[in-house]
N, C-alpha and C positions, 0 to 999 in steps of 0.2 A: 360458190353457189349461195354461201348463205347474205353475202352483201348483195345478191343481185336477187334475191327471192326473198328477203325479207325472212328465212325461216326461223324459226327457234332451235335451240341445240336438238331438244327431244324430238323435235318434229324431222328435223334432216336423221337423228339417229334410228328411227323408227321408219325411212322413208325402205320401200323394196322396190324392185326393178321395176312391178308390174306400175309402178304408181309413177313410171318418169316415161312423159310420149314423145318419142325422138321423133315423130313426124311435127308436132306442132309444137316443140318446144314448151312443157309444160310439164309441171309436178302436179300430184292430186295429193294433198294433204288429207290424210285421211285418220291417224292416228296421232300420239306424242308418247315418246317413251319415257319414262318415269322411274326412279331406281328407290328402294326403302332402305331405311338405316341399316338392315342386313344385309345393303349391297344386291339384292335379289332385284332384277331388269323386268319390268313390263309394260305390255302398253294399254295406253288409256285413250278414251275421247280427248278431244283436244280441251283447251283451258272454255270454251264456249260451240256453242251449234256455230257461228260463225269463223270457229276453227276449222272445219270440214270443206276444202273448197279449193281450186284449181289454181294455182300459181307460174304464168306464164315467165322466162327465163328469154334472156336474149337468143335468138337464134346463131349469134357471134362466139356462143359457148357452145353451141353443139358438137364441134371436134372432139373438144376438152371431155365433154360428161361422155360420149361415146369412149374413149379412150379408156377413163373410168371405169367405165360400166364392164370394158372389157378385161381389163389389168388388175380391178383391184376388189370389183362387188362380190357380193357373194352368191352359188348358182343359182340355177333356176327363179322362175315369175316371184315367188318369195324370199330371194336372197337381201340381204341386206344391201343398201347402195352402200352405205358408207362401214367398215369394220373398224373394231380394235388392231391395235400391232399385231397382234398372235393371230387373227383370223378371229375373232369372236367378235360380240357386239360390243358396239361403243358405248364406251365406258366416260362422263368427265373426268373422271382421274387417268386412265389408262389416256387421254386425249390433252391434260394441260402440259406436258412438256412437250407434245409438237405444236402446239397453239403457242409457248414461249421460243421452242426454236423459229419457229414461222414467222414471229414477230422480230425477231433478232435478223434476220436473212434480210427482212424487208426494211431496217433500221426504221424499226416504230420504237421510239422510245417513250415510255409513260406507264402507267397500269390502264392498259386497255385490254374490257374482256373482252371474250367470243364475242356475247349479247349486243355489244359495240356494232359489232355488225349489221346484226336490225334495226338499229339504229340510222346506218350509213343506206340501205336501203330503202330505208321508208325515206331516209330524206334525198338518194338519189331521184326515189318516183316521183317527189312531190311536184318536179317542173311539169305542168298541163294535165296534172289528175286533180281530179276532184275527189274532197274530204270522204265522200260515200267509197270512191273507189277504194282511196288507199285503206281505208276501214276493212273493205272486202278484202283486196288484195294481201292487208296484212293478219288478216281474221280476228278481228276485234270489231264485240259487239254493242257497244258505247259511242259515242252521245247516241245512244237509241232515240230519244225526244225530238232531238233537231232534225233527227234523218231518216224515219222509221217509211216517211211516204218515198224517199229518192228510190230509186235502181239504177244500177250502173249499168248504163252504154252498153249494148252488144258489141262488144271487141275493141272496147278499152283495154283491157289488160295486155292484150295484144300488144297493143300500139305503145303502152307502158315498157311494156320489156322491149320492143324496138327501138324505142328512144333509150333505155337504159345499154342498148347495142352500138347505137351511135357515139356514147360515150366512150363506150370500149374498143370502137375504131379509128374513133379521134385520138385516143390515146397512145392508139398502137401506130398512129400514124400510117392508118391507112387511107389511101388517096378519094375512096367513093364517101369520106366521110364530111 
């Protein structure tokens, strides 16, 4: 999720059921969880106002996040998508030794973090989006100056995540791609 949604850790750690639309494949970023030197978890507005703002997801992942949703979140419209080991909320510390096993599985070798991730998604979307999109898309509210007149396309995003789908059925070698 987080290479194909561009999220930040605190924004996927802080995501709940109600905020993932399995009909249209999309996250509502609404929050970013934040932890203080006492270890003590809450949440905040995101890093800007253009933090707050809908993240569509390949429809090629909907098995996957349903499956998710149903094995491992936590209940009800407020559960946590994503938990700690024990059931509680995510933790980066209770989270970097499966992010090292995860890397070890998939033989990535190097010091790459999580944040890597956002990384890999802003530059999968970059093929046929435009700089205002991926701004929106990744909710960063800078070069303000160059871009303050653009708005993004009705159902760009869309078309983002389905091209970022295409990649992940070319990859899986599936035949309609």
């Amino acid at each position: 999720m987080a290479a194909f949604t561009g999220l930040r850790f605190g924004e996927l750690a802080s995501l709940r059921r109600r905020d993932v639309d399995t009909e249209n494949a999309a996250l509502m970023v609404r929050r970013s969880q934040a932890e203080m030197q006492t270890g003590a978890l809450f949440d905040k507005a995101p890093k800007s106002d253009a933090g707050v703002r809908p993240v569509a997801f390949p429809a090629e992942l909907l098995p996957d996040v349903k499956q998710h949703l149903d094995g491992f979140a936590g209940p009800g419209r407020d559960g946590h998508v994503f938990l700690g080991p024990q059931g509680g909320r995510l933790r980066r510390s209770n989270f970097r030794d499966d992010w090292v096993n995860a890397r070890t599985k998939a033989d990535i070798a190097g010091d790459v973090h999580f944040h890597d991730l956002r990384h890999t998604g802003n530059t999968l979307a970059v093929s046929g989006a435009s700089l205002r999109e991926l701004m929106t898309r990744m909710g960063h509210s800078t070069p303000r100056a160059a871009l303050i007149y653009q708005h993004v396309v009705s159902g760009r995003d869309r078309e983002i995540a389905d091209q970022l789908g295409s990649m992940i059925r070319k990859e899986r070698g599936d035949v309609d791609s």
